[in-house]
C-alpha positions in Angstrom: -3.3 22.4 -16.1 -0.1 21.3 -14.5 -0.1 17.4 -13.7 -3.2 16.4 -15.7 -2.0 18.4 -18.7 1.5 16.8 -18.5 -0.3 13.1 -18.0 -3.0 13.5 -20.6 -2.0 15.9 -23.2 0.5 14.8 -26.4 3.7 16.0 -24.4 3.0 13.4 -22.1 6.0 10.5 -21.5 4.8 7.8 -22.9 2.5 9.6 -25.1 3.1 7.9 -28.9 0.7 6.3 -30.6 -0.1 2.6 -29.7 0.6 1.3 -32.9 4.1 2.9 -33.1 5.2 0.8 -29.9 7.1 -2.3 -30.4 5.2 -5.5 -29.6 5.1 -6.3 -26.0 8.3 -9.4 -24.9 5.8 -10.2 -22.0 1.6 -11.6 -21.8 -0.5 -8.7 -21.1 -2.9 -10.3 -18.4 -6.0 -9.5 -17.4 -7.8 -8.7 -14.2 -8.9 -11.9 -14.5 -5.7 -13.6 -15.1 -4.3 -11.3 -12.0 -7.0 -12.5 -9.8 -6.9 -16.3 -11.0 -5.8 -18.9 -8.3 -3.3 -20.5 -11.5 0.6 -19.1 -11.5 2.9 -17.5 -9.1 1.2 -14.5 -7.5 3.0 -10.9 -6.7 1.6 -8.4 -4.1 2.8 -4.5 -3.7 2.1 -3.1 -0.1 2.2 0.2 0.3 2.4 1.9 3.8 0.8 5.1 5.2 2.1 8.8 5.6 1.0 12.0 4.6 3.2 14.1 2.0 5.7 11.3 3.1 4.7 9.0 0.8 7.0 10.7 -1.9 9.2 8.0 -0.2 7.6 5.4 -1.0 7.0 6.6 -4.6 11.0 7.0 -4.8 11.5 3.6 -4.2 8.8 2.6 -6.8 10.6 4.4 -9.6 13.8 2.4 -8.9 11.8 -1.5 -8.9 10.0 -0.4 -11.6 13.8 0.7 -13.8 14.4 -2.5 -12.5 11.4 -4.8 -13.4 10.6 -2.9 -17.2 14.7 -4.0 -17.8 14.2 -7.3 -17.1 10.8 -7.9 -18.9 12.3 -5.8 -22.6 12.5 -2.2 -21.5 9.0 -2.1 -23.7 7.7 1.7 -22.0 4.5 0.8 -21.9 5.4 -1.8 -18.8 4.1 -0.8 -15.7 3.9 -2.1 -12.1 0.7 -3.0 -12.5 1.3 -5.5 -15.4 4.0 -7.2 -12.8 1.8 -7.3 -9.4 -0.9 -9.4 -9.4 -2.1 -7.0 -6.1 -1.4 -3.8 -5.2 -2.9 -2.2 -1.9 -1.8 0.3 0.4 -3.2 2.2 3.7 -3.9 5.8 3.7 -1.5 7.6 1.2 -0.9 4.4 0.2 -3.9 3.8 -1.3 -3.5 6.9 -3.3 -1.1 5.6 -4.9 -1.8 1.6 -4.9 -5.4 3.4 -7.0 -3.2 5.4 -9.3 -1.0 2.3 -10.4 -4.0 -0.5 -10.1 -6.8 1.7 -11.5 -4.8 4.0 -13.8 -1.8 2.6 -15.3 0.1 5.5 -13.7 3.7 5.3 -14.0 5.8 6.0 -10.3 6.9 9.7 -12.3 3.8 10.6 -12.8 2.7 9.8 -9.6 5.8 11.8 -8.2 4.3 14.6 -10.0 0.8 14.2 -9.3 1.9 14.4 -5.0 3.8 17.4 -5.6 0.9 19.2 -7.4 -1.6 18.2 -5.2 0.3 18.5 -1.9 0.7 22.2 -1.3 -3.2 22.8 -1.9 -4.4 20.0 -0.1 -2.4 20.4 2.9 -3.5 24.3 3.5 -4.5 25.6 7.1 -6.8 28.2 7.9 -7.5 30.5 10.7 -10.6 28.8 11.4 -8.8 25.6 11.1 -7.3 25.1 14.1 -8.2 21.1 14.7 -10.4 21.7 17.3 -13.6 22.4 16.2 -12.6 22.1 12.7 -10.2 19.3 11.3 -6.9 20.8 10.6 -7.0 20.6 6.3 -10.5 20.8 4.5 -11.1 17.1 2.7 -12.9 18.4 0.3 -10.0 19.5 -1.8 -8.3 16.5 -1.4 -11.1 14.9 -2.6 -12.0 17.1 -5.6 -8.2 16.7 -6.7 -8.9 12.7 -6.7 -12.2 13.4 -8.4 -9.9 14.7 -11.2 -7.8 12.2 -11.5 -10.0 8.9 -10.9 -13.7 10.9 -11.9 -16.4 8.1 -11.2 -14.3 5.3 -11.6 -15.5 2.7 -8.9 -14.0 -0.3 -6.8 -16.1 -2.4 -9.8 -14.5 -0.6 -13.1 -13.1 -2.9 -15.3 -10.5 -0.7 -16.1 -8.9 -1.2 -13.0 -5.9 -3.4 -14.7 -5.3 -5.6 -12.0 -6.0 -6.3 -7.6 -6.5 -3.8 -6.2 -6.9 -3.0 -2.3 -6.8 -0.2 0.3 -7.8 -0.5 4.3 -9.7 2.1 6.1 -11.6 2.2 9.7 -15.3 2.8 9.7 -15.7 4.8 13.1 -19.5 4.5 13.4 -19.3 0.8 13.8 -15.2 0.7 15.2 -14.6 -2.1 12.0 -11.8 -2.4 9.9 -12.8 -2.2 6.6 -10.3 -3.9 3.4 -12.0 -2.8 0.4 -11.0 -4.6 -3.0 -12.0 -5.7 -5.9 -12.2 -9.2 -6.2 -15.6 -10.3 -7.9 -16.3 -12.8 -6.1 -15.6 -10.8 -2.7 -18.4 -11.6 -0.2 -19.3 -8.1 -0.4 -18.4 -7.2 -3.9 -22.2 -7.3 -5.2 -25.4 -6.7 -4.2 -27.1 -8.8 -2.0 -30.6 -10.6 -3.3 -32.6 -8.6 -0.7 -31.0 -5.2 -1.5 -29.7 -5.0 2.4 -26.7 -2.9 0.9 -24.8 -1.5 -1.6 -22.4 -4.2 -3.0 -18.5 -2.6 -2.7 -18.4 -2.8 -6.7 -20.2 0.7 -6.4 -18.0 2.4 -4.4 -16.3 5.4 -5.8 -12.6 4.9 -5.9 -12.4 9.0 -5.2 -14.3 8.5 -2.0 -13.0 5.4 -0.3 -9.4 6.7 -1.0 -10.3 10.1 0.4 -11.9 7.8 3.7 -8.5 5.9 4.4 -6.8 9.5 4.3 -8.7 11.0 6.7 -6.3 11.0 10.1 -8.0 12.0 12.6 -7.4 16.0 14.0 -6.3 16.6 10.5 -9.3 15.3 8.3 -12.9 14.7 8.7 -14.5 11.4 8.1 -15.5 10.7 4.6 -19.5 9.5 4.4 -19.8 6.4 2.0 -23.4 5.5 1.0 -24.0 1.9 2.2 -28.0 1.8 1.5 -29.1 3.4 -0.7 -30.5 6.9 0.7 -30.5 5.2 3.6 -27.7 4.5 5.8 -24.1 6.0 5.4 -20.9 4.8 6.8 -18.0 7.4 8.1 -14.6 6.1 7.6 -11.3 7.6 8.3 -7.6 6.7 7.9 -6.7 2.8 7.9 -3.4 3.9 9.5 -5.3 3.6 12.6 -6.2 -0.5 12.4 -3.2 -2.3 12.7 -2.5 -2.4 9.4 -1.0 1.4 8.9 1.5 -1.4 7.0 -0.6 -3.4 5.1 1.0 -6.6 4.6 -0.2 -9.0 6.5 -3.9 -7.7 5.8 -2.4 -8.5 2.2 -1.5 -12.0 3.1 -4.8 -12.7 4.9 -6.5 -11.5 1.6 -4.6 -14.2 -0.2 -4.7 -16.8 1.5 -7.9 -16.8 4.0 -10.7 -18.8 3.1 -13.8 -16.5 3.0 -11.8 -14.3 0.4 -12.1 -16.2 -2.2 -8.8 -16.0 -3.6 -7.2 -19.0 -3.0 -3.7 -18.0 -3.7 -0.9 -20.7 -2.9 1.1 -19.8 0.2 4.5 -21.0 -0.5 7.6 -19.0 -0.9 8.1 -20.4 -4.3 4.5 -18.9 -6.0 3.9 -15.6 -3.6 6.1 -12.7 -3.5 5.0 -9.5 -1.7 7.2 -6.4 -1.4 6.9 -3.6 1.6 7.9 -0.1 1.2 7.6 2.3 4.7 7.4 6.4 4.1 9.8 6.1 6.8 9.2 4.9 10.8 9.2 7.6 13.7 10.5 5.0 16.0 13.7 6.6 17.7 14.7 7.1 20.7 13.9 10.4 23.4 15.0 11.3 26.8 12.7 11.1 28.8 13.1 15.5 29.7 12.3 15.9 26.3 9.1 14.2 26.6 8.4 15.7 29.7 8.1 19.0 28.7 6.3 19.1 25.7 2.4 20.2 25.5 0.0 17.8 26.3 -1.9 18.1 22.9 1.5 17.2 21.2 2.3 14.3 23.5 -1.1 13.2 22.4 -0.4 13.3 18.8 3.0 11.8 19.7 1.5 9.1 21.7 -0.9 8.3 18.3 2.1 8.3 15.8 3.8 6.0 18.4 0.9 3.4 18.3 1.1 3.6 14.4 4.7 3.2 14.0 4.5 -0.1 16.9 2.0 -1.6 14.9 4.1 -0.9 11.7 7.0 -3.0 13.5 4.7 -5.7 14.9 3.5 -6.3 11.6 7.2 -6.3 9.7 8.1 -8.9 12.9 5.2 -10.7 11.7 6.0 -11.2 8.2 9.6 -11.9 8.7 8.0 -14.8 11.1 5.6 -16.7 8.7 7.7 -15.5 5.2 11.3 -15.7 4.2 13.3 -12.3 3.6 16.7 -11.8 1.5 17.4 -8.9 3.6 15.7 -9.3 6.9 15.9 -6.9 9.2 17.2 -7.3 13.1 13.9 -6.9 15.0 15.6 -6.4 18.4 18.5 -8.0 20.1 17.2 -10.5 21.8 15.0 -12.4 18.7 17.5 -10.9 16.2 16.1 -11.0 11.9 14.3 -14.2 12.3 16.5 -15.7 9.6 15.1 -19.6 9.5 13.0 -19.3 12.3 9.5 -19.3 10.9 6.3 -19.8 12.4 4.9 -22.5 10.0 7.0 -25.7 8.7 7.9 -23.9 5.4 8.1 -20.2 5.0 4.1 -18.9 3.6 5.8 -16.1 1.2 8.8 -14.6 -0.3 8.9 -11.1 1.7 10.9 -8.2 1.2 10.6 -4.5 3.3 12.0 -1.3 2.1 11.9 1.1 4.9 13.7 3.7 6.9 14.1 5.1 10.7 13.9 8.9 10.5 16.3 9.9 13.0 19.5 11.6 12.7 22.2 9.3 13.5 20.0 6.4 11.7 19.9 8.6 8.7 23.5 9.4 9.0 24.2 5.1 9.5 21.8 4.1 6.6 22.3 6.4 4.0 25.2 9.0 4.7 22.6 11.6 5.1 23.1 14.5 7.4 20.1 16.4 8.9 19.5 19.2 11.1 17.2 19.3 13.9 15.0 21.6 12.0 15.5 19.8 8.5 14.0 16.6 10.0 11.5 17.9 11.9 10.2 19.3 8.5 10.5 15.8 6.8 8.6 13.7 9.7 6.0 15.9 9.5 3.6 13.8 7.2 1.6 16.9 6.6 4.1 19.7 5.8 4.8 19.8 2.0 8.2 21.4 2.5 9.9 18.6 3.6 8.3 16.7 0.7 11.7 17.2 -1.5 13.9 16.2 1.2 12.0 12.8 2.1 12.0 12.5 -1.9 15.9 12.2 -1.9 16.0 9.9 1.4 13.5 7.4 -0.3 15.9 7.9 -3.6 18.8 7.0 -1.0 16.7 4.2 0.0 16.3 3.0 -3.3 19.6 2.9 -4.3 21.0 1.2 -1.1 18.1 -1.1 -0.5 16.7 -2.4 -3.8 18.2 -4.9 -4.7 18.0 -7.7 -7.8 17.9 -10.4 -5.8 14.7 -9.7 -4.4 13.0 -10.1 -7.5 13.9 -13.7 -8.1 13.6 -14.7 -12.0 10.8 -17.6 -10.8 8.6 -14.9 -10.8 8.8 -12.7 -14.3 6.0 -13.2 -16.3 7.9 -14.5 -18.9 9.1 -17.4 -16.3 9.4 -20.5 -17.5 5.8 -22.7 -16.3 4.5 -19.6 -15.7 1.1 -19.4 -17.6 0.8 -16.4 -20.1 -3.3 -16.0 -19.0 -3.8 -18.0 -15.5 -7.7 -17.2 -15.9 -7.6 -19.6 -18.2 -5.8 -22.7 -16.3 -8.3 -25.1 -14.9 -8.5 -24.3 -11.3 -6.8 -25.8 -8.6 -8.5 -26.9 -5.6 -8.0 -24.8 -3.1 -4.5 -25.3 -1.2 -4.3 -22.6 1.4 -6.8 -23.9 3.8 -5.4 -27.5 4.1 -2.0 -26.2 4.7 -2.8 -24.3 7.5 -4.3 -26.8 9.1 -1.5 -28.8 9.0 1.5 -26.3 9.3 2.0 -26.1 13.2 -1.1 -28.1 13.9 -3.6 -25.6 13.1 -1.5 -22.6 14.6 -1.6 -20.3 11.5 -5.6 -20.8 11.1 -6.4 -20.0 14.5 -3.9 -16.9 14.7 -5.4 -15.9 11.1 -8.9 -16.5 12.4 -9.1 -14.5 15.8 -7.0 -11.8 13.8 -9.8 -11.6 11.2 -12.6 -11.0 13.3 
């Protein structure tokens, strides 16, 4: 019973009756009114990283305190009602699905991760992650089967944008699956060449951009049907282990069909890490570890570089609050932006998991054992600890300034259902052609294919 009992049955949290709940002080939009080019737009990126993302889900529970005080403390609010686009990369699309596709609160996903962790993450002697991957997918997947059952990337249930990135190995693409309707790929084509992306099971494409490599095995998506299937494994290996800019391309590139403004006054996105591996070794140390782990190593490296590319990149073409020093040399990037006018309001929530860093940040002490346990994305025992350092995250990072009051959705100009404002012709494509002379669009372009 556990999770599902707690979430479904009548002792559930917010479990009273919808007619006994106060009206609500805010619109209730619709995916279409999400999805609509009218109105200031809000995206939720959610990183990668195993049992880890507890972290994440941490920080969640505090903007979400945050945003249901501001819009009425009504407890029906949820993040989804807020973001107009929620996506996430590997365990972050676990839990970008569970608040997009099921109204989950950031509790219940808390309690959902530490239910499902231990049995998912379970080795075997003949599980060794040579001949076998390391954990067997198929619980994994049976425990999203539970929770999502044959919910798919087309459901109109899903309550607002929704997105999640995963690699397909069999033809080395990057693959952003989401559920705009009038995707390029969303339906099916007139001469039945595929499967349109509406079909895909929300259960299966998450369980694809979970499954690392040595630890899972590809996940086979139908793509024809009976005919031709597609393997996909963890989107933390694209570039886009952080999502965000993949986020930004959605809304703003041509071919997506969004057509979301990109300016810092109508698009706010907000980042939240499950904590970088990016510190420092001497060299000896590296030296004499096993080959296989400086493998592994070398793999979480590339992952965590890409991660701080990407947060580089964002600080570049958006304006933070809080931006972070990159390195010495280019420091935060405060009013240095890529464009003429920043593209986005941007704010990152992340961590370095290192002792002294820890020690710096948040005043939290760690042995060397204690942190091996946490940066171990697939070890469920350090799932409490790397609970209380997002909660230390939370409270020294979130701040109420990054949610400027421009972007409520009771905000003054701020249409209560945008799918109903005439739309706008489409701005992002002339601005980028004019914002450095064409830079952005040609950087956006070669990135894109």
């Amino acid at each position: 019973m556990g999770f599902l009992k707690r979430l479904f049955g009548v002792s559930s949290k917010y479990s009273a009756p919808a007619a006994s709940l106060p009206p609500l002080p805010y619109p209730k939009r619709t995916l279409s009114d999400h999805l609509s080019p009218a109105g200031r737009k809000r995206v939720l990126a959610l990183d990668g990283g195993g049992v880890r993302g507890v972290m994440a889900i941490a920080v969640l529970e505090r903007i979400e305190a945050l945003l249901r005080e501001r819009h009425g403390n009504h407890p029906d609010f949820r993040l989804c009602d807020y973001y107009d686009l929620i996506g996430g990369t590997s365990t972050g699309s676990i839990i970008a699905a569970a608040l997009a596709g099921k109204r989950f609160s950031a509790s219940e996903i808390k309690d959902f991760y530490f239910d499902m962790a231990p049995g998912v993450f379970k080795g075997s002697f003949f599980r060794k992650g040579l001949w076998h991957a390391l954990f067997d997918g198929k619980r994994l997947l049976k425990q999203l089967e539970d929770v999502f059952g044959d919910m798919t990337l087309g459901s109109e249930d899903i309550a607002t944008g929704f997105a999640l990135i995963a690699k397909r190995v069999d033809t080395n693409s990057v693959w952003v699956l989401h559920n705009h309707p009038d995707a390029l790929y969303f339906n099916d084509p007139p001469d039945g060449s595929y499967l349109g992306n509406r079909h895909y099971p929300i259960a299966n494409i998450v369980r694809g951009s979970t499954a690392a490599p040595h630890y899972f095995q590809p996940e086979r998506i139908e793509i024809l049907k009976g005919r031709e299937y597609g393997l996909f494994v963890d989107g933390g290996i694209t570039p886009h282990n952080n999502p965000c800019f993949q986020l930004l391309m959605l809304a703003g590139l041509r071919n997506y069909n969004y057509g979301w403004t990109l300016s810092q006054d109508d698009l706010i996105m907000h980042s939240i890490g499950t904590g970088s591996m990016a510190v420092k070794l001497h060299e000896k140390e590296i030296r004499q570890k096993l080959q296989i782990t400086r493998t592994l190593e070398a793999l979480t490296s590339m992952i965590s570089g890409n991660e701080d590319f990407i947060e580089l990149l964002m600080q570049w073409v958006g304006d933070s609050p809080d931006p972070k020093v990159i390195d010495s040399e280019i420091g935060d990037l405060r009013d240095d932006y890529l464009t003429s006018q920043p593209l986005l309001s941007i704010q990152r929530y992340q961590s370095v998991l290192g002792q002294k860093e820890l020690e710096r940040d948040f005043g939290i002490k760690l042995s060397d054992k204690h942190l091996a346990t946490v940066r171990n994305m697939t070890d469920p025992a350090g799932m409490a600890l790397a609970y209380e350092i997002g909660q230390a995250m939370a409270e020294t990072l979130v701040r109420d300034v990054h949610f400027p009051e421009r972007f409520d959705l009771t905000a003054s100009g701020e249409p209560a259902h945008p799918a109903e404002v005439e739309e706008p012709e489409m701005e992002t494509a002339p601005m980028l052609r004019a914002a450095e002379g064409g830079k952005l669009a040609h950087i956006l372009g070669r990135l894109e294919r």
